[in-house]
Residue, then its C-alpha position, 0 to 999 in steps of 0.5 A: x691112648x697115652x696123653x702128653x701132660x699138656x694135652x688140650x682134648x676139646x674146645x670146650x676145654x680148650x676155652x676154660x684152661x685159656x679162661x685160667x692162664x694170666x693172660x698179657x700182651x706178648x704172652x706165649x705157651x706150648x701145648x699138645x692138641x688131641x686129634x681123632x682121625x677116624x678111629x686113631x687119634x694123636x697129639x699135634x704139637x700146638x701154641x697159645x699165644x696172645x695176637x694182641x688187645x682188641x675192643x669187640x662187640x659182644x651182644x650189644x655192649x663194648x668187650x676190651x678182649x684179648x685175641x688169642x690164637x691157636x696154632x697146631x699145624x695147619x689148625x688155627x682157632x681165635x678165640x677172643x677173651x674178655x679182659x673183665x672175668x676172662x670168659x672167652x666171648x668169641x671164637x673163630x676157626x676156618x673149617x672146610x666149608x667156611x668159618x665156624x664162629x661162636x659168640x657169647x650171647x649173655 
């Protein structure tokens, strides 16, 4: 399958390129997100951006974040990126049967 440049290919890639970006507020970047339907698979035209700065909880200590979102179409995933290391420390994304939430523990 040819691949754009820009091509995100999981979340766990998707959560260590967006560990690498210089995050700020306002910041903006395009990319193309590989979905697999069955057996065929194709890229789906996508943007990083930062929402805005937020302070969250994260397994019991105070986190400044960024909150980053990922928009591909009808896809949209959150995910919250400490300020301090740039680790993302939470995600979000709406699936069929709820929120699919993950939270870093240590």
């Amino acid at each position: 399958v040819p691949l754009p440049a820009n091509a995100l290919l999981s979340a766990g890639m998707v959560e260590r390129i967006i560990e690498m970006l210089p995050l700020h507020a306002g910041y903006r970047a395009a990319a193309s997100l590989m979905l697999v339907d069955g057996l065929a698979s194709h890229a789906v035209a996508a943007d990083l951006s930062v929402d805005h700065d937020v302070r969250i909880d994260v397994a019991g200590r105070s986190v400044d974040c960024w909150l980053v979102a990922l928009r591909a179409g009808a896809i949209e995933e959150r995910l919250w990126v400490s300020k301090a290391g740039s680790r993302v420390v939470r995600t979000e994304q709406a699936v069929a049967d709820g929120l699919l939430v993950s939270v870093l523990t240590s």
